[in-house]
C-alpha positions as CSV (number, residue, x, y, z in Angstrom):
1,X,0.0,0.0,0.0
2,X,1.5,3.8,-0.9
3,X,2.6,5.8,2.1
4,X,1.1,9.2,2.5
5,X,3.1,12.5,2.7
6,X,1.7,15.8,3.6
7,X,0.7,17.3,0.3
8,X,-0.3,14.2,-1.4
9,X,-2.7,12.1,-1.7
10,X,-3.0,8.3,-2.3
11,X,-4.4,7.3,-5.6
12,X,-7.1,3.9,-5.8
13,X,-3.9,1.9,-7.0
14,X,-2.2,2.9,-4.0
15,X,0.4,4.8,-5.5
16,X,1.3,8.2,-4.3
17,X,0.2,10.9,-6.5
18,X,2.5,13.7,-7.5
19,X,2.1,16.3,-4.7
20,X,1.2,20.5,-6.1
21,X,4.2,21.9,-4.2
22,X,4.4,22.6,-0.7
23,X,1.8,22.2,1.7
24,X,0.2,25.4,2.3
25,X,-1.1,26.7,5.6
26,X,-5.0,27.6,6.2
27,X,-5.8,31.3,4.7
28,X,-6.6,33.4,8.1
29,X,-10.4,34.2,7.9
30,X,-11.1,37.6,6.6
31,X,-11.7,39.9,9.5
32,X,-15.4,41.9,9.1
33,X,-15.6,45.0,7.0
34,X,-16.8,48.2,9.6
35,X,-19.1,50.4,7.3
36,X,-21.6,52.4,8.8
37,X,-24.9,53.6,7.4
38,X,-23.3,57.0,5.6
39,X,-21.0,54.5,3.3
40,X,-23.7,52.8,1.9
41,X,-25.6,55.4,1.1
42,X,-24.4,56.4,-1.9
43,X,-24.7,53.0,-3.3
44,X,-28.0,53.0,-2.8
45,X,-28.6,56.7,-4.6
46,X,-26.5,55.4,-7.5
47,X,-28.5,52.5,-7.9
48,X,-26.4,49.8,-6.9
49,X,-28.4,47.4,-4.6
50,X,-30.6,44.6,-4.9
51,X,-33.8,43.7,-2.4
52,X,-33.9,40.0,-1.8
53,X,-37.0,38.2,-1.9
54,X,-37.6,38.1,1.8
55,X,-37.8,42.1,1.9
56,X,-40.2,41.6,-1.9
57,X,-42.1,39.1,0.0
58,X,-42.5,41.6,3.2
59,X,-43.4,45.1,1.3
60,X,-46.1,42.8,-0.2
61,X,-47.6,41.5,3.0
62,X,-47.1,44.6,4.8
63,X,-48.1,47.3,2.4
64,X,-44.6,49.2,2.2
65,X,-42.6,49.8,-1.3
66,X,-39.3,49.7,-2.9
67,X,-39.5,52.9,-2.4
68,X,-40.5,53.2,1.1
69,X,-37.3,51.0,1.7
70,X,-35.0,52.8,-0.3
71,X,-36.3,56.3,1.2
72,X,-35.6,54.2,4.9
73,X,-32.0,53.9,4.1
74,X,-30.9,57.3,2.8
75,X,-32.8,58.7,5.8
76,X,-33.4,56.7,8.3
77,X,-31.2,55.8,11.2
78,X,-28.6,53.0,12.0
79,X,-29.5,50.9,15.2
80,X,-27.1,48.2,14.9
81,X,-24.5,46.6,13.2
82,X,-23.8,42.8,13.3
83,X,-20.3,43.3,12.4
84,X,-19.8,39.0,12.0
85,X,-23.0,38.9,9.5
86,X,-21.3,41.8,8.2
87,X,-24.8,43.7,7.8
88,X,-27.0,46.4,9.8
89,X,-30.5,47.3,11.3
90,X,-31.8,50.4,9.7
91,X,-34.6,52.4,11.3
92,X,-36.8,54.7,9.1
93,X,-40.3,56.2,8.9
94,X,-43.1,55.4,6.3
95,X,-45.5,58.4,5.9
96,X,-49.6,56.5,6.4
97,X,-51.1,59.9,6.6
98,X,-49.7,63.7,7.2
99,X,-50.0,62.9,11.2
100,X,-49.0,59.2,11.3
101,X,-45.6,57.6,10.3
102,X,-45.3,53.5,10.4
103,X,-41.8,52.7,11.7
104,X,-39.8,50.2,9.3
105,X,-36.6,48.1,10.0
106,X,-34.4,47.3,6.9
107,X,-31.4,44.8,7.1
108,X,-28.4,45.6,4.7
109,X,-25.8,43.4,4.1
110,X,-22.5,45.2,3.2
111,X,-20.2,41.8,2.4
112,X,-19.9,43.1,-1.2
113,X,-17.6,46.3,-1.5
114,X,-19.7,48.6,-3.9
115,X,-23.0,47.0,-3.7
116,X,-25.8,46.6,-1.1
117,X,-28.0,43.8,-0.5
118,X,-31.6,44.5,0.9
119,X,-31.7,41.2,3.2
120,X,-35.2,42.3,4.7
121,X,-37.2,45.0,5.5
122,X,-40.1,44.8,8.1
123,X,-42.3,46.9,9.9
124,X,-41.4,46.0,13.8
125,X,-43.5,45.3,16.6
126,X,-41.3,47.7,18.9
127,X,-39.1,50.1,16.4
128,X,-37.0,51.3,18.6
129,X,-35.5,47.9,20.0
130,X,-33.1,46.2,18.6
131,X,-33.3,42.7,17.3
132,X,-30.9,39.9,18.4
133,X,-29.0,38.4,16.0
134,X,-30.7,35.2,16.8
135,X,-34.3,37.1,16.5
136,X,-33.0,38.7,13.7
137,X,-32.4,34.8,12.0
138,X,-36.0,34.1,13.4
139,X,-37.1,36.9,11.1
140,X,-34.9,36.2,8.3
141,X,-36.7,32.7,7.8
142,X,-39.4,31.7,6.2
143,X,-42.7,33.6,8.7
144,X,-44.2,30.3,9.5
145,X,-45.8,32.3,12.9
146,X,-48.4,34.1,10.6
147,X,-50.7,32.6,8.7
148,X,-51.0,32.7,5.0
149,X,-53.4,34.9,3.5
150,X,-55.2,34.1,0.5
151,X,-57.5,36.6,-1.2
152,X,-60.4,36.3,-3.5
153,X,-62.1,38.7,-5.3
154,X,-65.6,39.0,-5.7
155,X,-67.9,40.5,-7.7
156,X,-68.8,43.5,-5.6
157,X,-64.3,44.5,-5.9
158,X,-64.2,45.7,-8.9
């Protein structure tokens, strides 16, 4: 049976195969970027961001736009920054009526350096706390606490 070396592997004949070169070590895992809400902001102006479905599926439910979201992060307010997701908790304000504004939470992820993902956007129960990271994953899947809404029309909608 072939012997193994670091660097090479043993072939189904049992013959050593030719090793690459030297054994490399382990790249070091990249240390989180640190951007803040004023960095991504002219990303967003320019154009350069994309909303994932969960936020599409959210403005839907919850009666909110792309605009509404995009209007959020160009003036709303950073909460928090989950610097190991690499992606922050916007707070912002969506005008119902001249006297009323509906709070709304967007998550950006910022892993990309001149682009911005729109990870979610949701209108909170308590705006001005903070999500946990592991409420924030709770959010981020699939909303199985609320039920589905289906809606017919009839003949007296049109």
């Amino acid at each position: 049976m072939g012997r193994r070396t670091p660097g090479s592997e043993t072939t189904p004949d049992a013959t050593p195969a030719p090793s690459s070169g030297p054994a490399r070590e382990p790249t070091p895992r990249r240390a989180p970027r640190r951007r803040v809400l004023t960095d991504l902001q002219p990303h967003v102006k320019e154009g350069r961001y994309r909303l994932g479905r969960h936020a599409v599926r959210h403005a839907a439910s919850e009666g909110f736009t792309e605009r509404d979201v995009v209007a959020t992060i160009l003036h709303g307010r950073e909460l928090v920054r989950y610097l190991e997701d690499e992606r922050l908790l916007v707070l912002g304000w969506i005008p119902a009526s001249r006297d009323v504004k509906v709070p709304l939470h967007v998550v950006l992820e910022f892993a990309k350096p001149r682009f911005v993902d729109v990870v979610t956007a949701f209108i909170p129960r308590d705006p001005h706390r903070a999500p946990s990271r592991a409420r924030l994953a709770e959010v981020l899947r699939y909303d199985r606490h609320e039920p589905d809404v289906e809606r017919t029309g009839g003949s007296g909608n049109r």
